[in-house]
C-alpha positions in Angstrom: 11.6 56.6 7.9 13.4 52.9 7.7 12.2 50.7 4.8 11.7 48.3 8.0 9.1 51.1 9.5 7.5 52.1 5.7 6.8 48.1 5.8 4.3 48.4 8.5 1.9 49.9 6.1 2.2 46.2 4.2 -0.7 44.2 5.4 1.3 41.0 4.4 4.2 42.1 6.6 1.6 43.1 9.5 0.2 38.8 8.8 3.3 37.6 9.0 4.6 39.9 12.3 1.1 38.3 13.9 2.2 34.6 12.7 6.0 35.0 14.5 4.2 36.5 17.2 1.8 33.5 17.4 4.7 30.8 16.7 7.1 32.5 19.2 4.0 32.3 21.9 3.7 28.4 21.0 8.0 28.0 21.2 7.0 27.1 17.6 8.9 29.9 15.2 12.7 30.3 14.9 13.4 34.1 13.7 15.4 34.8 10.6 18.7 35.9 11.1 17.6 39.4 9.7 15.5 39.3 12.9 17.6 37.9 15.1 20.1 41.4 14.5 18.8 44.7 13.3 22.8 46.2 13.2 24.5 45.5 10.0 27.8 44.9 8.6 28.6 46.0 5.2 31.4 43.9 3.5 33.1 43.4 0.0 31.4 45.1 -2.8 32.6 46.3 -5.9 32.4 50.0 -5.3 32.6 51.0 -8.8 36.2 50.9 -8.8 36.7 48.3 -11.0 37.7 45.5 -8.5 35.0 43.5 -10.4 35.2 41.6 -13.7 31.3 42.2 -14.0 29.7 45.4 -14.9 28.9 48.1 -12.4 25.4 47.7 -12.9 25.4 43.8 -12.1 27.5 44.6 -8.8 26.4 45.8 -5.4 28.7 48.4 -3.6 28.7 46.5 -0.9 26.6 43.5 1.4 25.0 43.9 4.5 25.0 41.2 6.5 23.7 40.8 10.3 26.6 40.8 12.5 26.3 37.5 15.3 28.0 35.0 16.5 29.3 31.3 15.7 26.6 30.2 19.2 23.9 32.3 17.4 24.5 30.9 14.5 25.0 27.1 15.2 21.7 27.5 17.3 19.5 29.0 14.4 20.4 25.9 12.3 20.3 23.3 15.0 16.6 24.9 15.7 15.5 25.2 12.1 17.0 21.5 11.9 14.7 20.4 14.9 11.5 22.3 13.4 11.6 20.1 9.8 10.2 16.4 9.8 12.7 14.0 7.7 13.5 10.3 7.4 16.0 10.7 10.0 13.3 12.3 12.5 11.0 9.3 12.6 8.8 6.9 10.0 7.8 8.4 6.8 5.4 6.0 5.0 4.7 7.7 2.3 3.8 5.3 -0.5 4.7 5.2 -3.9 7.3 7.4 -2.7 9.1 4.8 -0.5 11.4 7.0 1.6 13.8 4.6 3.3 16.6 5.5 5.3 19.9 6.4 4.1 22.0 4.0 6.5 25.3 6.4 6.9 27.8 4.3 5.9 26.7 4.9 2.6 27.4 9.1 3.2 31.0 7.4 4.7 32.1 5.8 1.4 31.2 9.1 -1.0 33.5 11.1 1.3 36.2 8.5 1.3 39.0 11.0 -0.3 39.5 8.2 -3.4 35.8 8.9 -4.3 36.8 12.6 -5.2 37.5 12.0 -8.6 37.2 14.7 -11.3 35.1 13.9 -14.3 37.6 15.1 -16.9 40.7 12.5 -15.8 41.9 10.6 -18.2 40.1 6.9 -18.4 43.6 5.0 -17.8 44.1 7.3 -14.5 40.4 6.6 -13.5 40.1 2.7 -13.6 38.6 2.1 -10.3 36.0 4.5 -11.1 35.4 2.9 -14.1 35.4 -0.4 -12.4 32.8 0.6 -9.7 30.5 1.3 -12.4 30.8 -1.2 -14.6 30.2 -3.6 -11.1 26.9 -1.7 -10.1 25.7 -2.0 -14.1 26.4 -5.9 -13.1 24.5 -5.6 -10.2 21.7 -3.8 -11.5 21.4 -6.3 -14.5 21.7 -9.7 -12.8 18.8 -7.2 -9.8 16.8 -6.7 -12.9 17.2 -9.6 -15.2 18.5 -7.0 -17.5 20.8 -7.7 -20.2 22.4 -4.4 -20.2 22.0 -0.8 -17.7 23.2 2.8 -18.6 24.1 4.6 -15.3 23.4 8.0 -16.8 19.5 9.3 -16.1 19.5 11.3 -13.0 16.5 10.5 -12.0 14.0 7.7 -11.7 11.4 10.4 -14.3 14.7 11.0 -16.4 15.1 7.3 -16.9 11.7 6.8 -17.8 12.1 9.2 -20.2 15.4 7.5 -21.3 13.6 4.1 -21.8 10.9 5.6 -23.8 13.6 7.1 -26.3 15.0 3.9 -26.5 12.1 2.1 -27.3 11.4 5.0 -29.9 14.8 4.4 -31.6 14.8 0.4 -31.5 10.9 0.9 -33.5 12.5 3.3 -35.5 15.5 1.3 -36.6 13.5 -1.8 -36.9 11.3 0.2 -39.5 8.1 0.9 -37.5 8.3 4.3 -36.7 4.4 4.4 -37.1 3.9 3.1 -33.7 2.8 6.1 -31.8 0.6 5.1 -28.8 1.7 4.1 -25.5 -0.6 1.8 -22.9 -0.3 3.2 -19.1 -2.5 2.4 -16.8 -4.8 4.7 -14.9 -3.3 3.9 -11.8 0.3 4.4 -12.9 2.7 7.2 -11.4 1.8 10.6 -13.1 5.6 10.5 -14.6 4.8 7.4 -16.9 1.9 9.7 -18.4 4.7 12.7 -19.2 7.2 10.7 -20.1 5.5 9.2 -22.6 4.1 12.5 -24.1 7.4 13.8 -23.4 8.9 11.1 -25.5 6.2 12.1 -28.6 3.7 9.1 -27.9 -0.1 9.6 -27.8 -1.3 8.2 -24.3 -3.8 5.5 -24.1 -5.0 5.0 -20.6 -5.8 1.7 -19.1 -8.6 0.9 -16.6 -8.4 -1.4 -13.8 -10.2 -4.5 -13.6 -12.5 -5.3 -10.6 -9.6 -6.8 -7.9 -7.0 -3.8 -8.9 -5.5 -5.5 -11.3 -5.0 -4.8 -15.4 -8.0 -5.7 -17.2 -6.8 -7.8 -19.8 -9.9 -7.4 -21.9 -9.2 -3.8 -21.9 -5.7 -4.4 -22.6 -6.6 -6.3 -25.5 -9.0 -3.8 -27.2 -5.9 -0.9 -26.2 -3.4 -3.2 -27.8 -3.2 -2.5 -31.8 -0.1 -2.3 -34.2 0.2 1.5 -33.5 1.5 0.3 -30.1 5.0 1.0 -29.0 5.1 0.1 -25.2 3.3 -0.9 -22.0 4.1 0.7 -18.9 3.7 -0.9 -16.1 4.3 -1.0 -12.2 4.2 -4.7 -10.7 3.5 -4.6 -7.7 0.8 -2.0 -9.0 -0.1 1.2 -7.1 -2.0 -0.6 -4.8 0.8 -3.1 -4.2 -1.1 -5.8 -5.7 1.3 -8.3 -8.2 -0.2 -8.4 -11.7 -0.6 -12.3 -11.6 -1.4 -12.6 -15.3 1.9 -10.5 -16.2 3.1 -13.6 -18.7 -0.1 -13.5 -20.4 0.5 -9.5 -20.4 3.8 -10.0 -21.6 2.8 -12.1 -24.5 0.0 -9.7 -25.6 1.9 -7.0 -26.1 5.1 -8.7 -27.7 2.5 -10.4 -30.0 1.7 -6.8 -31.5 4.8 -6.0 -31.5 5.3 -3.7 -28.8 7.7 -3.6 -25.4 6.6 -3.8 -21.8 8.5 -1.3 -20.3 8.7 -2.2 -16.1 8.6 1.1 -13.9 10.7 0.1 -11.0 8.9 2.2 -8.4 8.1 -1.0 -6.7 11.2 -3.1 -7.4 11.6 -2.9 -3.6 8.4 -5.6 -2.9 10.9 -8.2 -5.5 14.4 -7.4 -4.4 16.0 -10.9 -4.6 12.9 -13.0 -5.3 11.5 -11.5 -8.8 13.0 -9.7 -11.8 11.3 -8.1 -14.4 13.6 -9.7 -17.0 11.9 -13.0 -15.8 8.8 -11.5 -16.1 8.7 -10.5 -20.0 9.9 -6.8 -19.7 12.0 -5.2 -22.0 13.5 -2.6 -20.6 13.3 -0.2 -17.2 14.5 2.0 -14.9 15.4 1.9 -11.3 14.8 4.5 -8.4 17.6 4.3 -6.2 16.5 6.4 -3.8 13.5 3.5 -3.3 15.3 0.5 -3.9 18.9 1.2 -2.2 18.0 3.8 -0.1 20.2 6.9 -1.8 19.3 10.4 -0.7 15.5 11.1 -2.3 15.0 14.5 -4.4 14.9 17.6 -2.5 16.3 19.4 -5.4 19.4 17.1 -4.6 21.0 14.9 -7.5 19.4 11.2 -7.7 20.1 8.9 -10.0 17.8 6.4 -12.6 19.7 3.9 -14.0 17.9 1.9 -17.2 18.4 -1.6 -18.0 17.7 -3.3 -20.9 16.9 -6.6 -23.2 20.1 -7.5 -25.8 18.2 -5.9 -28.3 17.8 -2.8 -27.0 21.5 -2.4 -25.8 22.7 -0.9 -29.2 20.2 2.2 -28.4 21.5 3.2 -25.0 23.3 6.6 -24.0 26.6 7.2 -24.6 28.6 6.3 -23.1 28.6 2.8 -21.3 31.4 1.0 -19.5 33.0 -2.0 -20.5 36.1 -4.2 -19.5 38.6 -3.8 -22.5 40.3 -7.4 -21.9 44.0 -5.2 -21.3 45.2 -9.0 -19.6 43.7 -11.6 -18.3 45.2 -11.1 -14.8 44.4 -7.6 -14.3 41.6 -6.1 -16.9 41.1 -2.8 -17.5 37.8 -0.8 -18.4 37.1 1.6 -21.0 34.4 4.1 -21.6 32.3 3.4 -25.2 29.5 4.1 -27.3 26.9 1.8 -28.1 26.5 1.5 -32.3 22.9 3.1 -32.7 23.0 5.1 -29.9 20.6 7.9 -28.5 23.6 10.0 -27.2 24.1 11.6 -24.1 21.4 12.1 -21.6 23.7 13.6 -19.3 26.7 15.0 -18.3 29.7 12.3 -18.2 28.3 8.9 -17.0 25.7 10.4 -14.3 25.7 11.3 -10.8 28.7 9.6 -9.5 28.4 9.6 -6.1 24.9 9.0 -5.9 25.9 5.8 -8.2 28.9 5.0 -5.3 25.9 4.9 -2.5 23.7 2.5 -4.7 26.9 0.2 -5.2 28.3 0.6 -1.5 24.2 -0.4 -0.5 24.5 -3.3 -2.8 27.7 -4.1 -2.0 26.7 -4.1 1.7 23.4 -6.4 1.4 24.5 -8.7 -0.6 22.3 -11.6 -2.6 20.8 -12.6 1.3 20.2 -9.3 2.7 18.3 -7.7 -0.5 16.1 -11.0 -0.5 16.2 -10.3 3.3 14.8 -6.1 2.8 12.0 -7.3 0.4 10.9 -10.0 3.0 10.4 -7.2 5.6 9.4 -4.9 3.2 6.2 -6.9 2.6 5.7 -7.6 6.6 5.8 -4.6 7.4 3.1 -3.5 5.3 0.9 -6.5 6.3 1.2 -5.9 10.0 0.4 -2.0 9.9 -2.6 -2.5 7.7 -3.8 -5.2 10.2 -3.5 -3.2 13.2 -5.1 0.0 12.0 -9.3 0.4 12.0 -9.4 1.7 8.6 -10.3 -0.3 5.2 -7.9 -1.8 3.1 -10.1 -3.2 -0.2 -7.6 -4.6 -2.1 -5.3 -7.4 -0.9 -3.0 -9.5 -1.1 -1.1 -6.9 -1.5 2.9 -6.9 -1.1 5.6 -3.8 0.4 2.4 -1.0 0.5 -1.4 -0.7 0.8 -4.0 2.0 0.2 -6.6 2.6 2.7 -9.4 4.2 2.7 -10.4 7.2 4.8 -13.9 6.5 4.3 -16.1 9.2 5.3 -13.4 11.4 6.4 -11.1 13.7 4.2 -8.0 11.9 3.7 -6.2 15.2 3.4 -7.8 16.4 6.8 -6.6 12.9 8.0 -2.6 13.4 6.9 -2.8 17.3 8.6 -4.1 15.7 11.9 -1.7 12.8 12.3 1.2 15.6 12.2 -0.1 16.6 15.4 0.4 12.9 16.8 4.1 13.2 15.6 4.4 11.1 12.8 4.3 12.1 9.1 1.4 10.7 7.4 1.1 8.5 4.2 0.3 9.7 0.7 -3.2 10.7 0.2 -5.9 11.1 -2.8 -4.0 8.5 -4.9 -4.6 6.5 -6.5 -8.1 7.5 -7.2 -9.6 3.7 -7.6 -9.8 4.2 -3.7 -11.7 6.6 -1.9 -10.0 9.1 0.2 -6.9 7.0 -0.6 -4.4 6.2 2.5 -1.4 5.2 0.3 0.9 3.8 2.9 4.8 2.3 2.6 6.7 1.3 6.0 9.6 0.1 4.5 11.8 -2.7 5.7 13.9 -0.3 8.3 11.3 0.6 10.3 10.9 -2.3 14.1 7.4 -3.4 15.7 7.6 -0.8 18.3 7.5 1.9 15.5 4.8 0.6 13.4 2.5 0.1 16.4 3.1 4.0 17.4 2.1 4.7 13.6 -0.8 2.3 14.1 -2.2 4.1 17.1 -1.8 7.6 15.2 -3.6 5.8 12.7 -6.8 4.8 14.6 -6.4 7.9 17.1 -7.4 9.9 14.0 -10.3 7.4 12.9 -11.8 8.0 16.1 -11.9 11.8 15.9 -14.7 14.2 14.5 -14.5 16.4 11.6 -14.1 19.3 13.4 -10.7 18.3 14.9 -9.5 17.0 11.5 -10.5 20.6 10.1 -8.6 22.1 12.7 -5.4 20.7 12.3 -2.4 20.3 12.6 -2.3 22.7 15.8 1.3 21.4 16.9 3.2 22.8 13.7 5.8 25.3 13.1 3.5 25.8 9.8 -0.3 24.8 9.5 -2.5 24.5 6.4 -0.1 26.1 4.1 -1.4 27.5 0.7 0.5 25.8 -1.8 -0.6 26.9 -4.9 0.0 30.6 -4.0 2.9 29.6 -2.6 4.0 27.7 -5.8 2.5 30.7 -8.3 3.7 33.8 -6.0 7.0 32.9 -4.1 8.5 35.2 -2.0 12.2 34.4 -2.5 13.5 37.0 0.1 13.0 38.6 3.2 14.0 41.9 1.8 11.8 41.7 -1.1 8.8 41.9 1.2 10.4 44.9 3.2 10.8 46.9 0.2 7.9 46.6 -1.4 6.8 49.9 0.6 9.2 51.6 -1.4 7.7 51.2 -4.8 4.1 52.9 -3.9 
């Protein structure tokens, strides 16, 4: 008997046959290529002749492959490609997140053939590399109203960690290494509340006050001279602009403490605020939200961290700098900053993640960043006027949070996948009920926010039992996650051969 036949006994393998089977019915399921040829061709392998510089027993003999075609081929991953919802598939208002399109030209510059440049060069054979950088830590400071950026975290969560260090070295040096307690507000992203316990702080959480906004009378019972730093978003969570950020400024710089700016939201000020302005000492910026890089997917990002003059000294190693070789043509030179916390990651970060950002930048210009916070901010005021669910707190700036009321906002997000668009973040923050945490972005036109408004109130008008029900229209419906996450089947063979072991 075939370990494909011993398989049938599996009651997993016998769910899964009825799921294709169900899919393939609905024009819904693309087989796996394993399924799409039961012949095999057996290439390579090591044999046990040798032929291998590993040992026998960490080489196959050989490889079986299914045997098809370039057409059956291209087709499966044109299909597969067809079957997954991404930015460039429609509007994805997920907030907090803020996925924006990645305009292509971007993709155009990082393949450029001069943009191929291996990390190990010498610095004098690598000077327009060095140059780009040292232009986008411009950029990102005058952005910011930073004094001084380190292109290194690779990540927006790796660069919050970074400017936690920082701010643990600057205390340090400046002989108040006793400050051990770091201020984040409840609404913050979860990644301020790990990065400082990943950076050795004990987390003090913040309420809100009544309009959304930080309480400043709990701030000032929080604030003590065990305080190292302030996290905070402005716009907040709820897209709401802390108006009393001077005063919060002052409050914590008066114990002695930093107000570190989490620039999830930098894309609501983008040529009309900076943090610098604002009081804050040091922060980090998500590139994939704010100049529309490639976001996560296990890909490389990038978090670059900027910083006030007197936190410069503490930044990774190393930085770039012009090196004054003449006046008419200088050159630029990699160094390290005198207190340092070292390196944070390999060479000076993700390179051409960092090309993107500058080429964005570049692109925009002073006008056309002011221009992308301007329609940031509209967009996210017209949606939330033309949908029939609550928004509580307002003025708010580049997102809202609605509220799904009576409904399940989770039920809501399944069914609006049916009505083709993907829906916004949902649960979060907590200070609103069945929160509908929503972000446009600046890319998307009028005729695309009133198709997400009328999936919107399409959903608001529906009964529980059609929200419980959905999605119906998707390849995959109410997925277990956290079996997923806990138990992942990694292969297709694994499953197969489990019949083998009993």
């Amino acid at each position: 008997m075939s370990d494909r036949d011993e398989s049938r006994d599996d009651p997993r393998a016998e769910q899964t046959r009825y799921d294709q089977a169900r899919y393939v019915e609905n024009g819904q399921y693309e087989p796996l290529l394993s399924e799409k040829d039961q012949t095999r061709v057996e290439i390579g392998g090591n044999g046990g002749d040798g032929g291998s510089p590993l040992p026998d027993d960490l080489t196959r003999d050989s490889l079986e492959l299914p045997e098809l075609s370039e057409p059956e081929l291209a087709r499966h991953y044109t299909r597969l490609s067809q079957m997954i919802y991404g930015i460039d598939s429609g509007p994805y208002p997920l907030g907090s997140c803020t996925m924006k399109y990645n305009p292509k030209f971007t993709e155009d510059v990082a393949a450029l053939p001069s943009a191929a440049v291996h990390p190990d060069r010498s610095e004098r054979s690598v000077q327009g590399t060095l140059e780009l950088m040292y232009r986008l830590q411009d950029y990102l400071g005058r952005i910011g109203g930073m004094d001084a950026v380190t292109l290194q975290p690779p990540a927006g969560a790796a660069g919050e960690f970074v400017g936690i260090r920082v701010a643990a070295a600057y205390h340090e040096h400046e002989g108040e290494g006793h400050r051990d307690e770091v201020i984040v507000p409840e609404s913050a992203h979860g990644t301020n509340f790990a990065s400082a316990a990943l950076g050795g702080y004990d987390v003090v959480s913040l309420p809100s006050d009544e309009g959304g906004r930080v309480d400043l009378e709990a701030l000032e019972a929080a604030l003590s001279e065990n305080t190292a730093a302030l996290m905070l978003t402005n716009p907040n969570t709820l897209g709401l602009f802390e108006r009393d950020i001077e005063e919060i400024a002052e409050m914590v710089h008066d114990v002695g403490g930093l107000l570190y700016y989490d620039g999830a939201n930098l894309n609501a000020l983008l040529g009309r605020a900076r943090p610098g302005d604002m009081g804050f000492d040091v922060m980090h910026y998500n590139v994939h939200k704010t100049f529309a890089t490639p976001h996560g997917g296990g890909g490389p990002g990038a978090g670059p961290v900027g910083v006030v003059d007197e936190l410069a000294p503490f930044l990774p190693a190393p930085r770039v700098r012009e090196n004054g070789a003449s006046k008419s043509e200088p050159g630029y030179e990699l160094f390290d900053p005198e207190h340092t916390i070292g390196k944070v990651h390999g060479y000076q970060g993700n390179w051409l993640v960092l090309v993107k950002a500058f080429a964005y930048i570049a692109r925009l210009g002073d006008e056309g960043l002011a221009d992308a916070s301007a329609k940031a901010v509209l967009n996210a005021n017209y949606l939330a006027s033309r949908i029939e669910y609550e928004v509580p707190y307002e003025p708010f700036h580049h997102e809202f949070v609605a509220s799904a009321g009576e409904q399940d906002a989770a039920d809501v997000a399944k069914r609006m996948l049916d009505y083709g668009v993907h829906p916004p973040t949902t649960k979060w923050p907590e200070i609103v009920p069945e929160a509908l945490m929503t972000e446009p972005t600046e890319v998307e036109g009028k005729d695309t926010l009133d198709r997400l408004a009328a999936a919107f109130n399409a959903v608001a008008d529906e009964d529980d039992e059609t929200l419980e029900a959905a999605p119906e229209r998707t390849t995959a419906r109410r997925i277990d996650q956290t079996s997923a996450a806990r138990s992942p089947r990694l292969s297709w063979q694994a499953l197969e051969s489990e019949g083998d072991d009993e």
